[in-house]
C-alpha positions as CSV (number, residue, x, y, z in Angstrom):
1,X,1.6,11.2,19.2
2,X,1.9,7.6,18.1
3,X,5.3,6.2,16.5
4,X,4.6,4.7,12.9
5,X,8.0,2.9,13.1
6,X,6.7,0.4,15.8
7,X,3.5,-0.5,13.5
8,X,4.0,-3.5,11.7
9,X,1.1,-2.5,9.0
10,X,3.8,0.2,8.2
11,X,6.8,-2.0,7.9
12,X,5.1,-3.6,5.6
13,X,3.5,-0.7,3.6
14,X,7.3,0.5,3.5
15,X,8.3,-2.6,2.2
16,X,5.7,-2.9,-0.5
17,X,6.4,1.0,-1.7
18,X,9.9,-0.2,-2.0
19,X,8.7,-3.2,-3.9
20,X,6.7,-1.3,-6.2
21,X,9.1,1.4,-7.1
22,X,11.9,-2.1,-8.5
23,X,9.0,-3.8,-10.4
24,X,7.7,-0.8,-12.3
25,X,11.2,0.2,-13.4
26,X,11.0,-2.7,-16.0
27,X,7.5,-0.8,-17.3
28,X,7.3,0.7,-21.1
29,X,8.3,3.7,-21.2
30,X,4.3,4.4,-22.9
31,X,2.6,3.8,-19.6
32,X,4.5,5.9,-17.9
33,X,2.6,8.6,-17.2
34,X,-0.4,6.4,-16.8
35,X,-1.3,2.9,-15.1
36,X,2.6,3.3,-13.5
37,X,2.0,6.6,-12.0
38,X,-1.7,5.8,-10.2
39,X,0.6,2.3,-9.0
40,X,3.3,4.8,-7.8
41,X,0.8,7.1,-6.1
42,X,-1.2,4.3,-4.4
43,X,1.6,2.5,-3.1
44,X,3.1,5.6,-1.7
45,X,-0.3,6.6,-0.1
46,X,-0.3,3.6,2.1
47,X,2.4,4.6,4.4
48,X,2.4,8.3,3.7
49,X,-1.3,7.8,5.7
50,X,-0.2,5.8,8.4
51,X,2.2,7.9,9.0
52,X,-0.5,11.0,8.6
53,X,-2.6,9.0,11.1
54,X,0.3,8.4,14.0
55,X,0.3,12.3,14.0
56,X,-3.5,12.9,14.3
57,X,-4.3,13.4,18.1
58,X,-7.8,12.0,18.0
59,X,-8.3,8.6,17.6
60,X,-10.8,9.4,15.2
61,X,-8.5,11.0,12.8
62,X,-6.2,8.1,13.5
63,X,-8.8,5.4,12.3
64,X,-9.6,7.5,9.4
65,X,-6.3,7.7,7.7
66,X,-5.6,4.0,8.3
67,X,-9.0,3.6,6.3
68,X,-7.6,5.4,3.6
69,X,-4.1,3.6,3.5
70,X,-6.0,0.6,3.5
71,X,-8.2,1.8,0.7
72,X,-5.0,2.6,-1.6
73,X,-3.2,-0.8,-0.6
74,X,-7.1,-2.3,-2.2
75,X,-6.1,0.0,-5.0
76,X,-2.8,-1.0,-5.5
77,X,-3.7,-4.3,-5.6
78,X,-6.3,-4.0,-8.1
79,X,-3.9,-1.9,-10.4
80,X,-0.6,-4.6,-10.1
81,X,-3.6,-6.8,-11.4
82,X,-4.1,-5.1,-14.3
83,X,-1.1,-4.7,-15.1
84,X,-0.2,-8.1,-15.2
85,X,-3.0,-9.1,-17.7
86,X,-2.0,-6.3,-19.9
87,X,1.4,-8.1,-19.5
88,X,2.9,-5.0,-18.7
89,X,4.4,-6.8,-15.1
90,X,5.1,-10.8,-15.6
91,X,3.7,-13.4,-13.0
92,X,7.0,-14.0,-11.5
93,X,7.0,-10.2,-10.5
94,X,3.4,-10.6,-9.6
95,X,4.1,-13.4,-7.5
96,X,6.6,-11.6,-5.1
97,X,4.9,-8.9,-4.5
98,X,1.3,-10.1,-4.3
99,X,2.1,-12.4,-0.7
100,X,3.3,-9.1,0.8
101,X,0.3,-7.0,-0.3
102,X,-2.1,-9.5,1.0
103,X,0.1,-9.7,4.4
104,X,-0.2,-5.8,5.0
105,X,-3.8,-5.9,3.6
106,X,-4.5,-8.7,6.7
107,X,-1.9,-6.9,9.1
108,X,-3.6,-3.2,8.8
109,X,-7.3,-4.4,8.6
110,X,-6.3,-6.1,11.9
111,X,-5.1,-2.7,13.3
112,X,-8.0,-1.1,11.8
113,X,-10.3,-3.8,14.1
114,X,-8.7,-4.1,17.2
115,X,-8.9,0.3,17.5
116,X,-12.3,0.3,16.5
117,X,-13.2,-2.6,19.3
118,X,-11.7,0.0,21.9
C-alpha cells in the first residue's frame, strides 16, 4: 500500500479543498445547493481519489483513480471559472486560488506520466 501523505499531487489537492471550502463561504446563500455544491464535491474528489488510489494494490487501479482526481481538479477548475463570471467569486479570490489549481493540475499529470512510463 502506498502512503498518500508523501505525494506532493496530494498536498496540494489538500490544500486546494481547504481553499475551496474559505472562498465559497462568501457564496449567496441561492447557489447553495447548486454551482457551490458540484465546487464542493469536485474539490473533495481530488484527494479523496488519491487517497482511494494509494490503497488500490494494482497499479492499474492506482493510475485509474489518479485519472479521475485529475478529471475533477479539470472540473473544479472549470466550475471556479464560472463562477467568477457570474461574479459569484471576485478575481482577487480567483487569483489565489487559480496558481495552486494549475500547480496540482501540473504536479499530478506529472505523477500520472512518470507511472504510466514504467
Amino acid at each position: 500500500m502506498r502512503d498518500h501523505t508523501k505525494l506532493r499531487a496530494f498536498g496540494l489537492a489538500d490544500e486546494v479543498a481547504l481553499l475551496v471550502y474559505e472562498i465559497i463561504a462568501k457564496f449567496p446563500r441561492g447557489v447553495q445547493y447548486g454551482l457551490t455544491s458540484q465546487i464542493r464535491r469536485a474539490a473533495v474528489s481530488v484527494p479523496s481519489n488519491i487517497v482511494e488510489g494509494c490503497a488500490r494494490e494494482s497499479q492499474a487501479d492506482y493510475l485509474r483513480f489518479l485519472n479521475i482526481a485529475f478529471g475533477s481538479l479539470r472540473e473544479l477548475h472549470y466550475q471556479l471559472s464560472l463562477a467568477n463570471r457570474l461574479e459569484f467569486l471576485d478575481n482577487q479570490d480567483l487569483s489565489l486560488i487559480e496558481p495552486k489549481i494549475i500547480e496540482t493540475e501540473k504536479v499530478l499529470n506529472c505523477l500520472i506520466r512518470a507511472l504510466q512510463n514504467r
